[in-house]
ROROTI-306195 format. One line per 5 residues: number of its first residue (from 1); their letters; for each residue y, x, z of N, C-alpha, C. Coordinates in steps of 0.1 Angstrom, whole numbers. Atoms other than C-alpha are relative to their C-alpha. Layout:
NUM> A> Y:X:Z:Y:X:Z:Y:X:Z  ...
END
This chain:
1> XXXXX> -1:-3:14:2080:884:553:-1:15:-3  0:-15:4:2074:915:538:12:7:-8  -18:-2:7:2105:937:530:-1:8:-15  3:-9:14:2084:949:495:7:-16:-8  -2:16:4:2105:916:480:11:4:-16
6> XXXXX> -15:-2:10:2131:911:449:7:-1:10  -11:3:-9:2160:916:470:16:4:-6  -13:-4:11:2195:914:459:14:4:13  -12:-5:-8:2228:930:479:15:-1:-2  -12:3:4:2261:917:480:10:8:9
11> XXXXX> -12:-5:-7:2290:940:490:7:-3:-1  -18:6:4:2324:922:491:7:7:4  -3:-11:-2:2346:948:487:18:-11:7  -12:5:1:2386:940:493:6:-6:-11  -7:-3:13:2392:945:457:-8:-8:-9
16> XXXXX> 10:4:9:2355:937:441:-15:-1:7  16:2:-4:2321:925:446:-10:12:-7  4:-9:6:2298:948:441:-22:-8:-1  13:9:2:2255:930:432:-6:12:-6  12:-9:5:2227:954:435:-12:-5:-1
21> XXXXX> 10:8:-3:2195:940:423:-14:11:3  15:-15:-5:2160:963:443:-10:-4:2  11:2:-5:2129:960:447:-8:15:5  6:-12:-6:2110:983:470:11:5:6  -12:-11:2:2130:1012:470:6:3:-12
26> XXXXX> -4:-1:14:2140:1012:436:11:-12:-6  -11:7:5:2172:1000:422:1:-4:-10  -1:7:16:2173:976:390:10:1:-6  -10:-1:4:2204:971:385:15:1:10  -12:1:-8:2241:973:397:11:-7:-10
31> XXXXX> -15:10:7:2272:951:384:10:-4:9  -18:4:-7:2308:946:395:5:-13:-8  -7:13:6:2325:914:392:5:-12:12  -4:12:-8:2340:881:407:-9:-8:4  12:14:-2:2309:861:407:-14:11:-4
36> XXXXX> 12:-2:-2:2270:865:405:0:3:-17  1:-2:12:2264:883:367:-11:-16:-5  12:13:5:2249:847:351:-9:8:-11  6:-6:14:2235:871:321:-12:9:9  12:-3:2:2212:885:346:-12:-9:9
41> XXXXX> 14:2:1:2173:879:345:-4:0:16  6:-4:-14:2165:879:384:3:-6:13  -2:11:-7:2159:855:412:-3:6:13  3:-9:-11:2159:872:444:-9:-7:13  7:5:-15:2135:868:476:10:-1:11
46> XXXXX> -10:0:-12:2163:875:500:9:7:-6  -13:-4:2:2197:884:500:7:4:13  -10:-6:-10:2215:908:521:19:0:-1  -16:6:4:2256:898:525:7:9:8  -11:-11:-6:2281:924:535:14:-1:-5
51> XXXXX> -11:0:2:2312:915:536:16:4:8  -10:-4:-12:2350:931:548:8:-15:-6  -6:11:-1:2367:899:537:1:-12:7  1:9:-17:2380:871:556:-9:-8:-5  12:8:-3:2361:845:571:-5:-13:-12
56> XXXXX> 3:11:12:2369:819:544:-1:8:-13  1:-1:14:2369:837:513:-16:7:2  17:-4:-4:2333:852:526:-9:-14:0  5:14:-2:2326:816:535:-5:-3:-21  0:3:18:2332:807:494:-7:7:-8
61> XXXXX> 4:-6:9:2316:833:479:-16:-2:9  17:3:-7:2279:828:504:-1:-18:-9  4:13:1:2283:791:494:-7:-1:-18  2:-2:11:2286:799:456:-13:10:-6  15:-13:-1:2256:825:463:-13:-10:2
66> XXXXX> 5:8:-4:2237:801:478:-4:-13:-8  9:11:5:2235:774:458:3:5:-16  8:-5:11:2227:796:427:-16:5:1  13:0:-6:2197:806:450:-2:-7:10  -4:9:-10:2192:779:471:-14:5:11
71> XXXXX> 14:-1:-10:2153:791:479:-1:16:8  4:-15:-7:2162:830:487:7:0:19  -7:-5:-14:2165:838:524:14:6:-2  -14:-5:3:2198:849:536:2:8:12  -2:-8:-13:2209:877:560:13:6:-3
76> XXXXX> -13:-4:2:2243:882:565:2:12:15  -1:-9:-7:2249:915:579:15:5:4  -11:-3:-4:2275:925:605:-5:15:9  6:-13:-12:2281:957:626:-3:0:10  10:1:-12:2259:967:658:8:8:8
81> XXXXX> -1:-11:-2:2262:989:682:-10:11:4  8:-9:-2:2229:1002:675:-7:-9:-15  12:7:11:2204:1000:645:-5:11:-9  5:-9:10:2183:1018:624:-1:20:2  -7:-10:-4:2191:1049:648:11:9:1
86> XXXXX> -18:-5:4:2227:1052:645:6:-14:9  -9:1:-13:2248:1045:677:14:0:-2  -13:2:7:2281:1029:667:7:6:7  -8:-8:-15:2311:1050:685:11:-10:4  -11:12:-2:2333:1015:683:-1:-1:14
91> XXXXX> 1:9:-7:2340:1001:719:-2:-15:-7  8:13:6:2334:970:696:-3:1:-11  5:-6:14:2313:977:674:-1:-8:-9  -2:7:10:2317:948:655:17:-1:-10  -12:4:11:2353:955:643:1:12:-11
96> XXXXX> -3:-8:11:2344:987:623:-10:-10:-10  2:7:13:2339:977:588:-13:1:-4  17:0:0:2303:964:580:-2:14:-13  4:-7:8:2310:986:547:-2:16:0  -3:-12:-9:2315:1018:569:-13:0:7
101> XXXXX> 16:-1:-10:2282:1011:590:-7:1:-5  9:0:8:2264:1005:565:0:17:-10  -3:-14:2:2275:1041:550:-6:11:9  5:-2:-8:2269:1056:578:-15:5:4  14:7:-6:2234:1042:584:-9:7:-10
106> XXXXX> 11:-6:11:2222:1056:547:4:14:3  -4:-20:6:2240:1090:548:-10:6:9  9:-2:-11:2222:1093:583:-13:3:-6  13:-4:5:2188:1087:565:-4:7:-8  2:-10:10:2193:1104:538:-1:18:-4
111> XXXXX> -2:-15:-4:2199:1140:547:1:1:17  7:1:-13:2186:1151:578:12:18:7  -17:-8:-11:2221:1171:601:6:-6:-2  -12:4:-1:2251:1168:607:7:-8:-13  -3:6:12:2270:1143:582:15:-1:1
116> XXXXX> -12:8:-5:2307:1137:575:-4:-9:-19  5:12:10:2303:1101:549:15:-1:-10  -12:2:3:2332:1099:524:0:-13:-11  -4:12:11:2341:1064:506:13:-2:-4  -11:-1:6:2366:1069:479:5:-14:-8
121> XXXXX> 0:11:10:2377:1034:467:14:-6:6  -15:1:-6:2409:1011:478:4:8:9  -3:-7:-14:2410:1026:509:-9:19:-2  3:-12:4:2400:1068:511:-10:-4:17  7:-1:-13:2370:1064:543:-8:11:6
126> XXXXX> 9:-8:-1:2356:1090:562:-7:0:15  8:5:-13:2332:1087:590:-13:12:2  12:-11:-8:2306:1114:612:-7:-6:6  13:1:-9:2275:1110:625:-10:13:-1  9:-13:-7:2255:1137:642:-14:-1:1
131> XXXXX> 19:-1:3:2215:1147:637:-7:-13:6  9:8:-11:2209:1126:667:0:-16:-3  -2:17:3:2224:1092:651:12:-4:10  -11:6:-8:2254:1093:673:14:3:-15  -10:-3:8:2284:1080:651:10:8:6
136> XXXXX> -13:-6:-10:2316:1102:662:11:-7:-6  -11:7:6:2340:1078:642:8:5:-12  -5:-1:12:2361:1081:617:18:-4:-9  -14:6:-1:2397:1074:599:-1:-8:-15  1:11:13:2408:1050:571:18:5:-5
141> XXXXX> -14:0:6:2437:1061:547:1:-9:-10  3:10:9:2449:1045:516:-7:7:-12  2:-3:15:2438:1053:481:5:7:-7  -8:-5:11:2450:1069:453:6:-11:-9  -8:10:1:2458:1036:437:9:-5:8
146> XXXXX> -10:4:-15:2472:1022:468:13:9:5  -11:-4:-5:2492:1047:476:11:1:-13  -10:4:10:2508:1048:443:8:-12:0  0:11:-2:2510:1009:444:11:0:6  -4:0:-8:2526:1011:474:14:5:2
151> XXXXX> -11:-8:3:2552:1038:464:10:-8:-12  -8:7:6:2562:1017:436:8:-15:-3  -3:14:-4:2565:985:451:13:-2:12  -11:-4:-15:2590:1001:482:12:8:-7  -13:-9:7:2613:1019:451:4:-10:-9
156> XXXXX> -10:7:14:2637:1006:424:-1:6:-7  -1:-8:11:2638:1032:406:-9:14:-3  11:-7:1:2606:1048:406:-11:-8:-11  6:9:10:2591:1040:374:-5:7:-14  0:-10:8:2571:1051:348:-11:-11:-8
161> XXXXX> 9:9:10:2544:1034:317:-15:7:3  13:-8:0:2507:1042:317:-1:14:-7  4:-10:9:2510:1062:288:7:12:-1  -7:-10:-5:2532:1085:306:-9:11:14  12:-1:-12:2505:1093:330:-9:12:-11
166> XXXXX> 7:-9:3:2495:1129:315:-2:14:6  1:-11:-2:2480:1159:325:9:14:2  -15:-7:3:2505:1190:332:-6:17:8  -1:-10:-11:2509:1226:344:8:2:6  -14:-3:-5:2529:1239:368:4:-11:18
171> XXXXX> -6:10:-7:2548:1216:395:5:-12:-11  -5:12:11:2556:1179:378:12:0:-2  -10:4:5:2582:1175:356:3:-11:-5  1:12:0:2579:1140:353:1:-11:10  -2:8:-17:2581:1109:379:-13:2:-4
176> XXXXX> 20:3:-1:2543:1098:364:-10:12:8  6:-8:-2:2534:1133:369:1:0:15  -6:-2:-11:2554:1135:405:-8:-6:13  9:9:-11:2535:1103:421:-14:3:-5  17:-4:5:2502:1107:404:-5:11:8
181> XXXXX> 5:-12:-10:2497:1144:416:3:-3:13  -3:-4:-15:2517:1139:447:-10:-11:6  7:1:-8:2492:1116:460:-15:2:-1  12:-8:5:2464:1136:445:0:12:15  -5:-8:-7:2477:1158:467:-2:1:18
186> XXXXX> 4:12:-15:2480:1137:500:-16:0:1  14:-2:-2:2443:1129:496:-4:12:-2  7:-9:2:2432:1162:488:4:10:14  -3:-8:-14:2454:1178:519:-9:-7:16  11:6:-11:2434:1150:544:-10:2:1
191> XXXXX> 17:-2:4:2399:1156:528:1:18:6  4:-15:-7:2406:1195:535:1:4:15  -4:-2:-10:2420:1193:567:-18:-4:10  16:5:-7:2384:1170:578:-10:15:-3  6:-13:0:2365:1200:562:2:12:0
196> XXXXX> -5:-16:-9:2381:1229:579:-5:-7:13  5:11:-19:2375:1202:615:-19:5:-1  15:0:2:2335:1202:602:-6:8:-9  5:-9:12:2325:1232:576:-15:-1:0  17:1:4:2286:1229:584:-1:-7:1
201> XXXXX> 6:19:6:2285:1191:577:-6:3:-10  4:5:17:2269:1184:550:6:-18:-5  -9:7:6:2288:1160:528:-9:-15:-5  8:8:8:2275:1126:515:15:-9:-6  -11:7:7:2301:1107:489:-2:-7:-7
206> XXXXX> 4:11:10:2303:1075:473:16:-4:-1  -16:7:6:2334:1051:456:2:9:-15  -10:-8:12:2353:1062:425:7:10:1  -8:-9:-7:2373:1085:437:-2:12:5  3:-8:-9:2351:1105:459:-5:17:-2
211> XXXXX> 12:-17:9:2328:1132:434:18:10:-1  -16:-8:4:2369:1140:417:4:6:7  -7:-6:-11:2385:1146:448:-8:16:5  5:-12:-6:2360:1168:463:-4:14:-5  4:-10:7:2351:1187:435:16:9:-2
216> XXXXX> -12:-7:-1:2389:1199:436:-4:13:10  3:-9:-10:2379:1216:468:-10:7:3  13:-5:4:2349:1228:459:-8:-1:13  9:7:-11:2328:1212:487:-10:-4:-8  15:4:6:2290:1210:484:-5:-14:5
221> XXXXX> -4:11:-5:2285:1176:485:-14:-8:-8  12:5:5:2254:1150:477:9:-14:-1  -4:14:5:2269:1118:453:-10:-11:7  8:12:1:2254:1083:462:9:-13:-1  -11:14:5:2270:1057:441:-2:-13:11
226> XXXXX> 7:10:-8:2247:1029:463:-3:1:14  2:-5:-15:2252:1043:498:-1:-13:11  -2:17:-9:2264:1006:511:-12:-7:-3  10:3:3:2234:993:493:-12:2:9  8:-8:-7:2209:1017:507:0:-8:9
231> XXXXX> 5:4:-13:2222:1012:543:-2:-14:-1  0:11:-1:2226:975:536:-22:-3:-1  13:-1:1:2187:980:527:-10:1:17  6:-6:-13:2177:997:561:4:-10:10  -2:6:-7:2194:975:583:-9:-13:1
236> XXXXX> 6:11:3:2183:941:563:-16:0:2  15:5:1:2144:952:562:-3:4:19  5:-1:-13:2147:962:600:0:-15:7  -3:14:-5:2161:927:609:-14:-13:-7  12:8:5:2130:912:590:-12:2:4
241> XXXX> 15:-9:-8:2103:935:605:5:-7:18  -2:2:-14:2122:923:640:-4:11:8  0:-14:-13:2123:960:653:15:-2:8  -7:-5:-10:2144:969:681:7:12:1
END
């Protein structure tokens, strides 16, 4: 089959699905949600499935994929320890996260040196790979939701309203202000610490989180909202061509 197809990309995030619809190289559309957008117009040739969720809630959401397209191919993509020229550094290269490989795999193609990849979303991810397509690995912290979350779910008396959640100068004189910055803070001391480690990387960043953060630090940096897409793209049309 030829990989010039409608093709549609499911990233199962921890948090959210993410449904890119492409043809060629060119991106139609993108939508967030629990299920397959019914409002849109588009029947796909094949379907690429990337998922970090477990086996059964992955299971439920292919089955509910599937029989809304019962006639598109299906390739459910896991990690390698090789593909598309990018050399996993896992000893099992199937337990880093397909949404991490797949990052990876596009940042790689997309800018040609040294890379460090940053995905700013539940989790803060950052992962290297070198000119040659060797990954060098990578670390997983939490979020800036998450870590708030986290802090407010382990206190009693740490507590504050949304609409306390305002801007400030100075050091916080607030809790909202206290946790909000302070794990502004946290992420922004790990993200500098990586780019003092790698200063002639060149940068590739996707997630919510990731443009804000970095532009704190003033790192030159190339956005790609669809980086998981992408790789999910390169991987899926190599496994159809059956290269090696």
């Amino acid at each position: 089959m030829s990989v010039e197809c409608k093709l549609l990309v499911i990233d199962a995030g921890n948090t959210s699905i993410k449904f890119t619809a492409l043809f060629g190289d060119q991106v139609l559309w993108v939508r967030r949600g629990d299920s397959y957008p019914t409002d849109a117009d588009f029947a796909p040739d094949v379907i690429y499935f990337a998922s970090v969720r477990s086996k059964e809630l992955s299971a439920l959401l292919r089955a509910d994929i599937q029989a809304e397209f019962p006639q598109s191919q299906w390739l459910t993509l896991k990690s390698q320890a090789y593909a598309c020229g990018v050399r996993n550094a896992y000893l099992e290269p199937e337990r880093l996260g397909i949404d991490r490989w797949l990052g990876v795999i596009a940042a790689h193609h997309l800018v040609t040196g040294d890379v460090v990849v940053v995905d700013a979303g539940t989790a803060i991810k950052i992962d290297v790979v070198n000119q040659a397509g060797l990954h060098l690995g990578g670390y997983i912290t939490p979020g800036l939701a998450m870590m708030e979350e986290s802090l407010l779910s382990k206190t009693a008396r740490i507590r504050y309203e949304a609409h306390e959640v305002v801007a400030g100068e100075g050091l916080p004189n607030s809790t909202a202000r206290a946790v909000t910055e302070g794990c502004h803070e946290m992420a922004l001391g790990f993200l500098e610490r990586i780019y003092r480690r790698y200063p002639t990387f060149k940068w590739v960043v996707t997630g919510g989180d990731a443009q804000r953060l970095l532009d704190l630090l003033g790192v030159s940096l190339e956005c790609q909202p669809n980086l998981v897409a992408l790789g999910a793209k390169l991987v899926g049309d190599e496994r159809l061509r059956g290269d090696k």
